[in-house]
Steps between C-alpha positions, in 0.01 A plus 500: 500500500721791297320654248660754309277780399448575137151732469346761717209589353228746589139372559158713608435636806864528629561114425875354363544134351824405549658220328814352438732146439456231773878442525416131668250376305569646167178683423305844480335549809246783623589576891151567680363614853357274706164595450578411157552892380778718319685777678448851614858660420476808547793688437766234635653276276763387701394095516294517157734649233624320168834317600401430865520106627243503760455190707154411506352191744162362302204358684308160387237733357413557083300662298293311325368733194734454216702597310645686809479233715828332296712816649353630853696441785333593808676600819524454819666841614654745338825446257877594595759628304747276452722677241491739214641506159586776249321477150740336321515212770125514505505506089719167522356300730128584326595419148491083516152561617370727231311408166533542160166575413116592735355233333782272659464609855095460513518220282201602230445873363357774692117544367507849318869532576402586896360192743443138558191404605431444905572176627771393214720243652814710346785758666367785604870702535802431294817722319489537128836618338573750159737722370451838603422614121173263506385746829358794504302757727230711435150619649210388383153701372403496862817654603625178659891391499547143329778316311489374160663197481545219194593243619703202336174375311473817354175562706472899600373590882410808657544396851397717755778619769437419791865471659524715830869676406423541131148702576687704795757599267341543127133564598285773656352220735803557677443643864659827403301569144762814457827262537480248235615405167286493189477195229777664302737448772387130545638435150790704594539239771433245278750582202789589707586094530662332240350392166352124540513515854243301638279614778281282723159602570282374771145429426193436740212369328150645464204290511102473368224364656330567137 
């Protein structure tokens, strides 16, 4: 089964969720261990990197605790690369599977702009898409790096970043706090492509037991 990687995303306790576009089947799917559990990276990235196809082989086994349980694939080894593309192939073949709008991909809006309660029978992962002029980064009062994002209902997010090469490279959570650019850089980054370019963003859903 090719999957083609589209989020690496940092977790707690030295945890990644990887994601990405099941190439077969059409869908978002969320590659897990057998044991059911995300991945200890470390500092390799050479099978889990945006762009990568990886070939997983999924067991009979699901989760049953939605909304997850729509996406999670689990395994029964570990993936293989099969390929890997630049960003602009990556960009492409990403696009027919993105949004318009967050309220699209989860299918109702998030409750106080953030979650959906535990056990909604909705997508838990999905791309949204937006001109670059409706992003922006910043840090919040806690010192945190997020995104501000409208999307195209006009509804403003501060989503918090959780993607593996964005913190390494714009945040002090990086592994080398000394070596790293600062929010002002980010929308450096962001700016330099054209006006109305559109730019997919990956989401993975938080949810409430309350």
């Amino acid at each position: 089964m090719p999957i083609l990687v589209s989020e690496v995303t940092r977790m707690s306790m030295g945890n990644y969720c990887v994601a990405g576009w099941d190439m077969q089947n059409q869908r978002m799917v969320r590659p897990l261990q057998l044991a059911r559990t995300n991945w200890k990276l470390g500092t390799d990235r050479s099978l889990f990197r945006v762009g990568h196809l990886i070939n997983c082989i999924p067991t009979d086994l699901h989760n049953t605790v939605y909304p997850h349980a729509n996406e999670d694939l689990i395994l029964s080894t570990s993936p293989t690369l099969l390929e890997t593309f630049d960003e602009p192939a990556t960009y492409n073949l990403l696009l027919p599977t993105s949004f318009r709008s967050i309220r699209e991909i989860f299918g109702s809006p998030l409750i106080d702009g953030k979650y959906i309660p535990d056990n909604t029978n909705c997508r838990s992962l999905g791309g949204v898409r937006a001109s670059s002029d409706r992003m922006n980064f910043l840090k919040d009062r806690f010192g945190k790096f997020r995104l501000e994002f409208r999307d195209v209902d006009n509804v403003v997010y501060w989503l918090p970043i959780t993607c593996d090469t964005l913190l390494e490279t714009f945040s002090s959570s990086g592994e080398n706090e000394e070596l790293y650019f600062g929010v002002p850089e980010a929308n450096e980054w962001l700016r330099a492509n054209l006006p109305g370019t559109e730019i997919i963003t990956h989401l993975t859903q938080y949810t409430c037991t309350h």
